[in-house]
C-alpha positions as CSV (number, residue, x, y, z in Angstrom):
1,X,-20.8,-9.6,-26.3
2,X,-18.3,-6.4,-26.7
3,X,-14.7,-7.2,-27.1
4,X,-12.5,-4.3,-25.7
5,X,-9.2,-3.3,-26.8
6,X,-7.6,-0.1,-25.9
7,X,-4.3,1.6,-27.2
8,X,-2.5,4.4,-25.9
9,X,-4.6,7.0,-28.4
10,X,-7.5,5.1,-28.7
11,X,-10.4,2.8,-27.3
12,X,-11.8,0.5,-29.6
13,X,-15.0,-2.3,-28.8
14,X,-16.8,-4.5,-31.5
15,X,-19.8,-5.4,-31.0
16,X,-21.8,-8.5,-32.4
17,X,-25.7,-8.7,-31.6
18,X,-26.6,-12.4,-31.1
19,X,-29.0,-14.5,-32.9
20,X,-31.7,-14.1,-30.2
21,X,-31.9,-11.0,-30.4
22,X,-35.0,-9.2,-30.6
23,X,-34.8,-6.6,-33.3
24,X,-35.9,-2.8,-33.2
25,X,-33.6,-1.7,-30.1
26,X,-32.3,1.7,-31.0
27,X,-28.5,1.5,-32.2
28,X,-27.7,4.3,-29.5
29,X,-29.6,2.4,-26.4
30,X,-27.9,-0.6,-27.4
31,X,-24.6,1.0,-27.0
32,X,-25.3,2.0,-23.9
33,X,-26.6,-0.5,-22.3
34,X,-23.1,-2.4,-22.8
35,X,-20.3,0.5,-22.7
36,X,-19.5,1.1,-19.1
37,X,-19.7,4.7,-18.1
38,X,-21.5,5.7,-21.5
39,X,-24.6,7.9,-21.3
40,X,-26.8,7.9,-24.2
41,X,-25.8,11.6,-25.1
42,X,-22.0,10.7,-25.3
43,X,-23.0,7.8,-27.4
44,X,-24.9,9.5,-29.5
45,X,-22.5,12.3,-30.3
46,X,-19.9,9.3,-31.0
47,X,-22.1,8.4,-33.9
48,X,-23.0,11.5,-35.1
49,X,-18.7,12.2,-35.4
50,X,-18.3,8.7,-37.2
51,X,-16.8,7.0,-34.4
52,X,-19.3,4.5,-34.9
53,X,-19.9,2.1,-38.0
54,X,-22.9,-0.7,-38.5
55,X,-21.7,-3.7,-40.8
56,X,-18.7,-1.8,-42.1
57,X,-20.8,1.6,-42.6
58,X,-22.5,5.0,-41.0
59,X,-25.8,4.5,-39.1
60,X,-28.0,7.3,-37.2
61,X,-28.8,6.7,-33.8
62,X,-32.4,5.6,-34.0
63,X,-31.2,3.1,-36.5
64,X,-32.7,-0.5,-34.9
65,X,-30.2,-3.2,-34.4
66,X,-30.9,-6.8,-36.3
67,X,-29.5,-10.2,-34.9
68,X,-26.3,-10.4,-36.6
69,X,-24.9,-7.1,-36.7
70,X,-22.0,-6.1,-36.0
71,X,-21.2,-2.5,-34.2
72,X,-17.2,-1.4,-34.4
73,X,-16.5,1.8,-32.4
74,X,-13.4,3.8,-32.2
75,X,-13.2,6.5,-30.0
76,X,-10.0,8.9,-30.1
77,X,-8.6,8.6,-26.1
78,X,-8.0,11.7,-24.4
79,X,-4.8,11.8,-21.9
80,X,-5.8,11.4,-18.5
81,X,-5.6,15.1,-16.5
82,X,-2.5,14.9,-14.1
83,X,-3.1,13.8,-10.6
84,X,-2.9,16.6,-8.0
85,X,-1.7,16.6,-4.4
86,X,-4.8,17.5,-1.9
87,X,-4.3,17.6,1.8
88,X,-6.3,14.7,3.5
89,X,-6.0,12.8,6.4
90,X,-4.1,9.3,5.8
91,X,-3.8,6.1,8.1
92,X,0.2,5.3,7.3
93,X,1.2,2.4,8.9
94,X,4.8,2.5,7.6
95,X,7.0,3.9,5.6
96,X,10.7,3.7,4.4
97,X,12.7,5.5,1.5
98,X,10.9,2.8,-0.9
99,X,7.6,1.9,0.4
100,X,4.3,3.3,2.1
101,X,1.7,0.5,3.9
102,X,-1.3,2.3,4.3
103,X,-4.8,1.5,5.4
104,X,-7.1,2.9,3.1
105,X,-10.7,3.6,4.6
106,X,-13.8,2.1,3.2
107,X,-15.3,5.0,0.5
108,X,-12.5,6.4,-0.9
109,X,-11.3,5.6,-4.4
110,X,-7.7,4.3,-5.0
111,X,-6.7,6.3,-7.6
112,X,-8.6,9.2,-10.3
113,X,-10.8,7.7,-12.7
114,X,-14.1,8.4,-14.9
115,X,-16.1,10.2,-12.2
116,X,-13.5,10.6,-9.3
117,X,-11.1,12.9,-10.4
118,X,-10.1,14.1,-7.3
119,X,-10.4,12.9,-3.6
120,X,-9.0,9.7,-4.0
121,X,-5.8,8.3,-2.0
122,X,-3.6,9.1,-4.5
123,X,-4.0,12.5,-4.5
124,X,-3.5,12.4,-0.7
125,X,-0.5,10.3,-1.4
126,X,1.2,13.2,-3.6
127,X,0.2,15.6,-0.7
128,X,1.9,13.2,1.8
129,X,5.5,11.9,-0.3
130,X,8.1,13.7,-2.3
131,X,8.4,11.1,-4.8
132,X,6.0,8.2,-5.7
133,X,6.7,5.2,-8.7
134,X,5.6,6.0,-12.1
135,X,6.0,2.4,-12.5
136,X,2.9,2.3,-14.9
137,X,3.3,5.8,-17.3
138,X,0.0,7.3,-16.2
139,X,0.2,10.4,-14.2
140,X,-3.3,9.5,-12.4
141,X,-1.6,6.7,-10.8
142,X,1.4,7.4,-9.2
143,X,2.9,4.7,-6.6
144,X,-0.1,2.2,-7.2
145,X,0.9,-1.7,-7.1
146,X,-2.8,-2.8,-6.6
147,X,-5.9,-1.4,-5.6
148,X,-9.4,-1.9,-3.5
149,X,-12.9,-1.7,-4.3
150,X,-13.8,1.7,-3.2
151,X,-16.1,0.4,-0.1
152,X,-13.2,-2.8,0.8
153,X,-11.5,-0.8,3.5
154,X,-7.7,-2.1,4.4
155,X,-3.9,-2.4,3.7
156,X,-2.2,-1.6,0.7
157,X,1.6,-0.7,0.0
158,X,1.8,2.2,-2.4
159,X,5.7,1.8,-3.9
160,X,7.9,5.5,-3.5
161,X,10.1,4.7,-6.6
162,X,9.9,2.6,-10.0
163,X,12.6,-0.4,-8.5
164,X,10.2,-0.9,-5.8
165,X,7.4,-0.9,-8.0
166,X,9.0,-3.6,-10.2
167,X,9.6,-5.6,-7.5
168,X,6.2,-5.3,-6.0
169,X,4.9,-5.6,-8.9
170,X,6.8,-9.1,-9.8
171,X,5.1,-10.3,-6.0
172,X,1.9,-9.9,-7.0
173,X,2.3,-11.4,-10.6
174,X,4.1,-14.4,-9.0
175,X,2.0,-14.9,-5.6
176,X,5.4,-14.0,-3.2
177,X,2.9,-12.0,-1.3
178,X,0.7,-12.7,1.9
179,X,-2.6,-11.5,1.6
180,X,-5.5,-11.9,3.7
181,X,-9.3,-10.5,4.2
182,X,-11.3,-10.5,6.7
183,X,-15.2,-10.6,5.3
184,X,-19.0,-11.0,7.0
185,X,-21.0,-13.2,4.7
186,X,-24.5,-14.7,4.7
187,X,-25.0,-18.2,5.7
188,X,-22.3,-20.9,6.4
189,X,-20.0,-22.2,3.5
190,X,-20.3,-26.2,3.5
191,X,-16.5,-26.9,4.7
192,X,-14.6,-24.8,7.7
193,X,-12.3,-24.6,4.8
194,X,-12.7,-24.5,1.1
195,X,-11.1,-23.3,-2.2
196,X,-13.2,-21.1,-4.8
197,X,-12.6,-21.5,-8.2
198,X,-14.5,-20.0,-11.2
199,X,-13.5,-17.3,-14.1
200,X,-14.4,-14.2,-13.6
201,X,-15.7,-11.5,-16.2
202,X,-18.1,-8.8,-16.7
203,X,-21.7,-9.6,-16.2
204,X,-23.3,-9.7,-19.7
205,X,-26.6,-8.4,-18.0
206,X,-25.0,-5.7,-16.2
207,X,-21.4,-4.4,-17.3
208,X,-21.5,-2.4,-13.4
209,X,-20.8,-5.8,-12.1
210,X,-18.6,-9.1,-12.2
211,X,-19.8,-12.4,-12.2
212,X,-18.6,-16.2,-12.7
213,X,-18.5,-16.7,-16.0
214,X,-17.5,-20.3,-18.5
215,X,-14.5,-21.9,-18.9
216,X,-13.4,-19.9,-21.6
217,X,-14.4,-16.4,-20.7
218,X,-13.0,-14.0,-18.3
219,X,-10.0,-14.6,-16.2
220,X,-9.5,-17.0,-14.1
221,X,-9.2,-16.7,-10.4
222,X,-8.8,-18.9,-7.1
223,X,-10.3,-17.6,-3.6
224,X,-9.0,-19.8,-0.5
225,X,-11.0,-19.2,2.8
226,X,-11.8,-20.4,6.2
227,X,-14.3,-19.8,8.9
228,X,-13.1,-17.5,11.4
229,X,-16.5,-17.3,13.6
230,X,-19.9,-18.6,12.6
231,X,-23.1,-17.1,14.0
232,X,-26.9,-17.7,13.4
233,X,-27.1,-17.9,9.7
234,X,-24.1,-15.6,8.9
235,X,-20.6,-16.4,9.1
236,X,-16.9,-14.4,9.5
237,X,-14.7,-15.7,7.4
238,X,-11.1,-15.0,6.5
239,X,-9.7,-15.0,2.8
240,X,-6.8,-15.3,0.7
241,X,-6.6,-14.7,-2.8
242,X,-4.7,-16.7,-5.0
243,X,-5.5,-14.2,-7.9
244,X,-6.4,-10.6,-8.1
245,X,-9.6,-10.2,-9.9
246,X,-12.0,-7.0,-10.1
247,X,-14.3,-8.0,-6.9
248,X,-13.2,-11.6,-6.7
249,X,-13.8,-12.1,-2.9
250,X,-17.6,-10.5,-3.4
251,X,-18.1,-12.6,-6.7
252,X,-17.1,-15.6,-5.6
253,X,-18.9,-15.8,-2.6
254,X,-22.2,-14.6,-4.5
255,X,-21.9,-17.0,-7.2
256,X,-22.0,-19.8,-3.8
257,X,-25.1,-18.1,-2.1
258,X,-22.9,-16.4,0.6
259,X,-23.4,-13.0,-0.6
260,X,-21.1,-10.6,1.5
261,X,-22.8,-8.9,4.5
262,X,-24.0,-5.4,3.8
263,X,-22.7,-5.5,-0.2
264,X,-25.1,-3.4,-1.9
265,X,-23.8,-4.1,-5.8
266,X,-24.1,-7.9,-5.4
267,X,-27.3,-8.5,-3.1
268,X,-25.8,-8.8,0.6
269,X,-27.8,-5.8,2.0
270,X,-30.7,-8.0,2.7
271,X,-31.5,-10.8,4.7
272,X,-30.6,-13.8,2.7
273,X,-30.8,-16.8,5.5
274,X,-33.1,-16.7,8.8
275,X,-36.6,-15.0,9.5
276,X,-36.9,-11.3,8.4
277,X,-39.3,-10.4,11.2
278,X,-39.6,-8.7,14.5
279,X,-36.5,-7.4,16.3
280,X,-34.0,-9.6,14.1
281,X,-35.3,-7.5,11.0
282,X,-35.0,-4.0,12.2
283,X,-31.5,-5.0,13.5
284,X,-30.7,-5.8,10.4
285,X,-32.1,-3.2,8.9
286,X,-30.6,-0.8,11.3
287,X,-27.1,-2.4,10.4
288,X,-27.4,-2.0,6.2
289,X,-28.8,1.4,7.5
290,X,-25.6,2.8,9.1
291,X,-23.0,0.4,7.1
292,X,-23.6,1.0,3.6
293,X,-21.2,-1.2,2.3
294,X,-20.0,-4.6,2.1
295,X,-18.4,-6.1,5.3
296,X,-14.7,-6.4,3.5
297,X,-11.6,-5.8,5.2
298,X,-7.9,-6.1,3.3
299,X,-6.5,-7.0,7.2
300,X,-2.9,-8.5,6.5
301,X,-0.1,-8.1,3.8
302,X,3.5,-9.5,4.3
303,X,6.2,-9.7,1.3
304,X,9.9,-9.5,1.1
305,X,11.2,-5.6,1.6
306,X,12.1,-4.8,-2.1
307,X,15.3,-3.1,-1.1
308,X,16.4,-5.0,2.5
309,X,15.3,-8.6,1.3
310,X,13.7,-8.9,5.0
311,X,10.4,-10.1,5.6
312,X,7.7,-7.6,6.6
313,X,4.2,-8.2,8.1
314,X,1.8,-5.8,8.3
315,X,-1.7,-6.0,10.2
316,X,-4.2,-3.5,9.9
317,X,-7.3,-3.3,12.6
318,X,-11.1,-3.5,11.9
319,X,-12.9,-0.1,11.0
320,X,-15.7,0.9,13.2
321,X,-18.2,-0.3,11.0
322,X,-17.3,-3.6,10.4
323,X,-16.6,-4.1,14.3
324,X,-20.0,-3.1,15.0
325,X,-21.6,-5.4,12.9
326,X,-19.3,-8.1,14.4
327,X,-20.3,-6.7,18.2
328,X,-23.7,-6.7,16.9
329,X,-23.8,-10.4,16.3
330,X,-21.9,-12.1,18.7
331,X,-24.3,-10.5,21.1
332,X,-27.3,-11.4,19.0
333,X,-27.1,-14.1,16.7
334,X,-26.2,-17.2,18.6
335,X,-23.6,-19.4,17.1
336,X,-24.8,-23.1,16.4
337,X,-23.0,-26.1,15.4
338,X,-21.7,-25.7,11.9
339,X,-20.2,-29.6,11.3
């Protein structure tokens, strides 16, 4: 399992292959296969530079990995390019001296990162304000308190200067925040209400996704939710997260068999409960066709004004997409008796 550490000039991970391990994988596929956002070429030239030792010492690439080795790799990190303003369309709800609420649409990024350098909110944000927080010293990510999945559409308050950030910052880290989700997910949870529980960390099969992981491992995290709507085999739900975890809301309801509608990563763009045939499967099919996402909504988000001390709500409407799959199923997926 790779352990991760990263410094301001560097990005270190050890590696140590377990016991089971079938030997003769290539040391440069075996890299890969673990390193998120590595391709085989990058690790391969890492090697060749020395950024990569074998038990203490140099390898090639096509060396063949034994049970029991151990991989360290340190990798000299290059600053992030500056964020740039672009003009773009933006959905502000509100906005003050201190803070922006805005409702982010479903496909696009939060802020530049390894493959989405530009196009994301915050360079629409720098187009948009004068001054944004620089709360957290990177240039790529100026006025960003939290963030969504790229495909969660929703409400987020982007913070205009570092007090507000701190302060924002301190809600999050101490729960004095309202937040709620609206989600579609496949089948019907056992209780109208319920409490998820489970640690969450990188799948060790996939490093692209999440999963529940042991006691232990990964961080722990706490979804609340209750059912909203229920329909034939699917459910609306609405959530609130105790903690903030890389796609806790989509992990948490796969780990319990209630895969979110329409999520393509995690399994909910197929029919999980029901018959797949006839007219009910090409509706379905017709839906994953034109959604192309998972059915996640960031709907509500109320806090106390950093600079005012008043309490603010904010509410933000379903896209378009997620409405039609709602209109979709209220007129064709007759609700039965959950309890």
């Amino acid at each position: 399992m790779p352990n991760q550490q990263d410094s301001p000039k560097v990005t270190e991970y050890h590696f140590k292959v377990p016991p089971g391990h079938h030997s003769g994988t290539r040391l440069d596929k075996y890299i890969t296969s673990f390193v998120e956002n590595a391709s085989r070429t990058k690790v391969q030239k890492a090697i060749e530079e020395g950024h990569v030792l074998v038990n203490g010492k140099q390898e090639k690439s096509s060396y063949n990995m034994q049970p029991g080795d151990e991989i360290d790799i340190t990798i000299p990190k290059p600053p992030p390019p500056e964020a740039k303003p672009e003009k773009m369309d933006l959905d502000i709800l509100y906005e003050d001296d201190d803070i922006i609420i805005v409702n982010k649409k479903a496909g696009r990024v939060v802020h530049p990162a390894y493959g989405n350098w530009t196009g994301t909110l915050v360079n629409g944000l720098l187009w948009h304000a004068d001054q944004l927080s620089l709360e957290e010293e990177e240039s790529i990510r100026p006025g960003i308190v939290h963030r969504l999945d790229k495909d969660t559409s929703g409400i987020l308050v982007i913070a205009k200067n570092d007090e507000a950030h701190r302060i924002l910052s301190d809600y999050f880290r101490t729960k004095d925040i309202e937040r709620t989700y609206w989600a579609i997910i496949w089948g019907v949870p056992d209780k109208e209400k319920g409490t998820i529980t489970g640690n969450i960390g990188r799948n060790p099969s996939d490093r692209k996704k999440m999963a529940v992981v042991p006691e232990g491992k990964g961080k722990h995290a706490v979804t609340h939710y209750k059912v909203i709507e229920y329909f034939d085999h699917l459910s609306l739900v609405e959530v609130k997260l105790e903690t903030g975890r890389t796609h806790q809301i989509r992990v948490h309801f796969t780990d319990r068999h209630h895969w979110v509608f329409g999520d393509p990563q995690y399994g909910g763009d197929s029919v999980r409960y029901g018959p797949n045939t006839g007219s009910r499967k090409q509706m379905f099919n017709n839906l994953f066709a034109s959604l192309k996402r998972q059915c996640l909504h960031a709907k509500t988000l109320g806090f106390e004004h950093p600079t005012t001390g008043e309490h603010v709500q904010f509410d933000s409407p379903l896209p378009d997409d997620f409405q039609h799959v709602l209109d979709m199923l209220r007129q064709n997926c007759q609700p039965e008796p959950i309890y």
